[in-house]
C-alpha positions as semicolon CSV with decimal commas, in nm:
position;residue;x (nm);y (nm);z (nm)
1;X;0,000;0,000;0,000
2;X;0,243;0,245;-0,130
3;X;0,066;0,492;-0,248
4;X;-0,068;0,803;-0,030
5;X;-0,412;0,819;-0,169
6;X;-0,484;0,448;-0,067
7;X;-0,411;0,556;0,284
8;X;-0,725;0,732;0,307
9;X;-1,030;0,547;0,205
10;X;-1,388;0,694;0,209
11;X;-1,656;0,425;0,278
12;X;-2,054;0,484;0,302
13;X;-2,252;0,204;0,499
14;X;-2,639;0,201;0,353
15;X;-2,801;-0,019;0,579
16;X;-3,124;-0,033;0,829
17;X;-2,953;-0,288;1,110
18;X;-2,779;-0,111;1,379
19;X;-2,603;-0,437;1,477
20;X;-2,567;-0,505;1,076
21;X;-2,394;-0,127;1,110
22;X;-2,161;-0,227;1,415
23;X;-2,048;-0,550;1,261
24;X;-1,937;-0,379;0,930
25;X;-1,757;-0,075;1,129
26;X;-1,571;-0,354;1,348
27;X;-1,448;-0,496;1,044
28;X;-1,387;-0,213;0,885
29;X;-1,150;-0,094;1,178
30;X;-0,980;-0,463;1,168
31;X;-0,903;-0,407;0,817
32;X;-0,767;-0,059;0,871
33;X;-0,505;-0,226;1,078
34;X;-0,388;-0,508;0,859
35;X;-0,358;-0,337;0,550
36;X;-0,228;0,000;0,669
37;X;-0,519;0,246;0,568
38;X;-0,734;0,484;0,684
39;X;-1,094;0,455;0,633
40;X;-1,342;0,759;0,701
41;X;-1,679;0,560;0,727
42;X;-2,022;0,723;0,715
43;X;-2,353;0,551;0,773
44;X;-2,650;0,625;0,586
45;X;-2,969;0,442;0,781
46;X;-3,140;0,352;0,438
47;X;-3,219;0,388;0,074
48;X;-3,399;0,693;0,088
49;X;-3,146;0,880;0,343
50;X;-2,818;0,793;0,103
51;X;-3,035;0,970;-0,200
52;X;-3,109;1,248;-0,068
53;X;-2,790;1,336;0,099
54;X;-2,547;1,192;-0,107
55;X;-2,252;1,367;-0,268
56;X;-1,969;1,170;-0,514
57;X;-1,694;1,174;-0,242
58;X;-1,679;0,827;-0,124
59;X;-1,489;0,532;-0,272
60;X;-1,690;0,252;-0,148
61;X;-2,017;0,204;-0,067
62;X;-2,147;-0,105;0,118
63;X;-2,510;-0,126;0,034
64;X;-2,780;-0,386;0,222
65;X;-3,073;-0,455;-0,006
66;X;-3,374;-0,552;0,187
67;X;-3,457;-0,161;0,369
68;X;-3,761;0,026;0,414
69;X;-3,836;0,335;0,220
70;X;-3,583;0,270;-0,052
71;X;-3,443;-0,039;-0,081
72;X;-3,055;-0,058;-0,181
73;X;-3,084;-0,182;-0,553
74;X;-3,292;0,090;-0,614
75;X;-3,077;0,325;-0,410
76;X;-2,776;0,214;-0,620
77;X;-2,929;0,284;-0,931
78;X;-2,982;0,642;-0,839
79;X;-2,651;0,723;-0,734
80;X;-2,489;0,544;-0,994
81;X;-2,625;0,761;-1,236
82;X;-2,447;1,088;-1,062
83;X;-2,183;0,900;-0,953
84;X;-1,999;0,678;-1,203
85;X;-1,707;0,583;-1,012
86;X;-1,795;0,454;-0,674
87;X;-1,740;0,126;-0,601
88;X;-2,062;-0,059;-0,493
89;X;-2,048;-0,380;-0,260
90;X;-2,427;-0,515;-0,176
91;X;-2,461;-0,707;0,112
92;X;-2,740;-0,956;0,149
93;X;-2,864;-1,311;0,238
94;X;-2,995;-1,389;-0,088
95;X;-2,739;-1,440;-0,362
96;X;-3,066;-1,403;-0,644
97;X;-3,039;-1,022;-0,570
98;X;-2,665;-1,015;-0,557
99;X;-2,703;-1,082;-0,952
100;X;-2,880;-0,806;-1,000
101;X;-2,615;-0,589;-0,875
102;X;-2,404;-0,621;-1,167
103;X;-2,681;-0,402;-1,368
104;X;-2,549;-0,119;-1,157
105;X;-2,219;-0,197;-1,194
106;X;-2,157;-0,320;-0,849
107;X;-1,787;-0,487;-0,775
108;X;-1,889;-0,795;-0,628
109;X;-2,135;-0,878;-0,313
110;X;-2,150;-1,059;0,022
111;X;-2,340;-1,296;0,167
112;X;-2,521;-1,251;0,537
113;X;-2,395;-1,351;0,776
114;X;-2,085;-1,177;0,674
115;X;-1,766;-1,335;0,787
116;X;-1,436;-1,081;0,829
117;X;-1,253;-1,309;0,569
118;X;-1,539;-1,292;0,297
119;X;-1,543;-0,905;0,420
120;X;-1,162;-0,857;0,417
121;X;-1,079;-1,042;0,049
122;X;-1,370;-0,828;-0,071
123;X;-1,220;-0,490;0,027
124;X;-0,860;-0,586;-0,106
125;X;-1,035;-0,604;-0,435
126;X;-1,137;-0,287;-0,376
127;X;-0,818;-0,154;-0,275
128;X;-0,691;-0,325;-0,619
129;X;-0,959;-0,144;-0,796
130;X;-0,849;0,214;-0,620
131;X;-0,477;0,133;-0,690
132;X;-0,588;0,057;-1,048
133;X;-0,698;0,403;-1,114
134;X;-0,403;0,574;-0,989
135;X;-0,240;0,741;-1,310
136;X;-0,104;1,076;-1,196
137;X;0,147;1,141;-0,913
138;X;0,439;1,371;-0,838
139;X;0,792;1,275;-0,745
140;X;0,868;1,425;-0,342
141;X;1,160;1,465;-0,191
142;X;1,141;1,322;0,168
143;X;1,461;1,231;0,411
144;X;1,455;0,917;0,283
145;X;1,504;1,026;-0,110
146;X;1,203;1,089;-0,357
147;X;0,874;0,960;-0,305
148;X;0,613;0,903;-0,549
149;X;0,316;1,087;-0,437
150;X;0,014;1,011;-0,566
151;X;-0,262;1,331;-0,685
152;X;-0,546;1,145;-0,542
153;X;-0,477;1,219;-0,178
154;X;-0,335;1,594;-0,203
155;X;-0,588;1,782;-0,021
156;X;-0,407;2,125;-0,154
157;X;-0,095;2,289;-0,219
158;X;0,032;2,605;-0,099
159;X;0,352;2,821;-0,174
160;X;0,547;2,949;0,148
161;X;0,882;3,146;0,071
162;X;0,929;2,995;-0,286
163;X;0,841;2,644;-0,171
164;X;0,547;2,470;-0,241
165;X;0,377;2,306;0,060
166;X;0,210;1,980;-0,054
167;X;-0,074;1,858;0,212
168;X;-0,220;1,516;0,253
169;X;-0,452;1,398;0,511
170;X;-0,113;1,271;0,685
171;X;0,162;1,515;0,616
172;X;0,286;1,821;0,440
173;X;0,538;1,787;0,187
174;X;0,781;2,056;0,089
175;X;0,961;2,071;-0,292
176;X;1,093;2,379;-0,510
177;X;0,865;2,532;-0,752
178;X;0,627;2,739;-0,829
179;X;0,223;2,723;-0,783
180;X;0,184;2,805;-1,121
181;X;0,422;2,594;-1,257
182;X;0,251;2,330;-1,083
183;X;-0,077;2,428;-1,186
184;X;0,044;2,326;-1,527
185;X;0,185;1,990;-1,428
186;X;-0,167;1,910;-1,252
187;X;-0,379;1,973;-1,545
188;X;-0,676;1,771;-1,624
189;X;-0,651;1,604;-1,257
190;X;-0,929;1,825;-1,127
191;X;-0,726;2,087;-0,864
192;X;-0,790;2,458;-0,893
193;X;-0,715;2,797;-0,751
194;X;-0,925;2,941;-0,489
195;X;-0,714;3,227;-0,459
196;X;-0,357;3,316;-0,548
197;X;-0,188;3,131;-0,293
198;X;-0,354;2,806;-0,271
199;X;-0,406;2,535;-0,550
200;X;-0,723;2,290;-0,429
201;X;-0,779;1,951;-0,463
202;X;-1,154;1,969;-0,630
203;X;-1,183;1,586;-0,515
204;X;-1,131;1,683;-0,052
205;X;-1,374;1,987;-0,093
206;X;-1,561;1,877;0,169
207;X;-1,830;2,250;0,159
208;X;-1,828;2,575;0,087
209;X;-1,907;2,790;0,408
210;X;-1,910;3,176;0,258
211;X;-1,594;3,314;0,160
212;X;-1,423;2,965;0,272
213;X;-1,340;2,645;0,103
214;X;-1,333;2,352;0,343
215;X;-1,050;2,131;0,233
216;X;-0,900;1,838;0,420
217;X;-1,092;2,018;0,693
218;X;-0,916;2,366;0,703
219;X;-1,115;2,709;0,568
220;X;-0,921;2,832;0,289
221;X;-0,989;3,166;0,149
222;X;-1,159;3,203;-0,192
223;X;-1,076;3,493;-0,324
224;X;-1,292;3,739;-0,475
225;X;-1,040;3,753;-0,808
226;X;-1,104;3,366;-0,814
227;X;-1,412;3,279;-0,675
228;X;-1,674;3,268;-0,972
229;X;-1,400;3,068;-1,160
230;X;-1,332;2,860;-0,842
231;X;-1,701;2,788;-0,780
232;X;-1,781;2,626;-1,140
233;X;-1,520;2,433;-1,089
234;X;-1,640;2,285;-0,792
235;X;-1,993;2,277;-0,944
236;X;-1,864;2,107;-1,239
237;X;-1,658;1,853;-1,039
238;X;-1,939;1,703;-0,839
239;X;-2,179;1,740;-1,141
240;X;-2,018;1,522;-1,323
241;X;-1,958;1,248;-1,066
242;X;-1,570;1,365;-1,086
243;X;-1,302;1,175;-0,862
């Protein structure tokens, strides 16, 4: 698990089961510890809830079928289509609906009662999948020589006396450049400039609260120069179902 985006992980639990609930965060939490990641989990009681509150920021979603209100095929089917990327796990005690899945483009599914080695060979697929994706990184120096960082989990980048300050959900990174320079070098990976100091991951903006970008949950400035430019950006990132 090399790379630093795979250290942070963004799972949704859809499901109606409070115990159901527990037993997937326990396992989640065991996993975290064997395979070295960090996993930001947040549960969504059913169908219906996940819907109407649902933005494309997660990587995983672990979906139960069998809910009230809106049950979690039909849930799928609406996110999918504003979300093309996330990866779908259902989780249910009849295999017949598991099939049905696939329509959706779901990864793969579990069987109740879910065992944490069924659970845990499901998420390294998942973790394949993520790795998979990974296309753009930048070379870091670090005491230990250059390390290849990957886009995915740069929350921002600021420049502080002529260096750029690269931040992750773990660490900030420091390298010569220029922000413009490496505004360039990050084109087409979905970053932009709030103002003229800070270049944002479109990808950890988690709200905007007024004249503030939350980001890898700091406020950063948007700029009154930048902020129509900065705010279609946003708008077109999580239109599109962008990762």
């Amino acid at each position: 698990m090399g790379d630093e985006a795979l250290r942070l992980i963004r799972v949704a639990i859809v499901e109606d089961d409070p115990k159901a609930v527990e037993l997937l965060r326990s396992y989640l939490d065991r996993y975290e510890k064997s395979a070295g990641v960090t996993v930001e989990v947040t549960v969504y009681a059913d169908g219906a809830e996940a819907v109407e509150c649902y933005t494309p920021i997660y990587d995983v979603l672990l979906l139960d079928i069998e809910m009230p209100h809106l049950d979690g095929m039909s849930a799928a089917g609406r996110i999918r289509a504003v979300d093309p990327d996330v990866i779908m796990i259902f989780i249910t005690n009849m295999a017949k609906y598991a099939i049905k899945g696939y329509e959706v483009g779901a990864l793969d599914f579990v069987l109740k009662p879910v065992s944490y080695f069924a659970f845990a060979l499901k998420m390294d697929k998942v973790v394949a999948t993520l790795q998979s994706r990974e296309q753009r990184s930048l070379l870091v120096p670090t005491e230990d020589g250059m390390l290849r960082l990957s886009t995915h989990g740069i929350t921002y980048i600021e420049v502080i006396d002529h260096q750029l300050q690269i931040h992750t959900a773990g660490r900030v990174y420091t390298m010569p450049g220029t922000l413009s320079g490496m505004e360039e070098t990050l084109a087409g990976a979905n970053f932009a400039r709030c103002n003229k100091g800070y270049l944002v991951n479109l990808r950890h903006v988690a709200e905007i609260k007024g004249n503030f970008a939350v980001v890898g949950g700091e406020q950063l400035l948007i700029s009154r120069r930048r902020r129509e430019e900065f705010l279609a950006a946003v708008a077109a990132y999580y239109g599109g179902g962008g990762r």
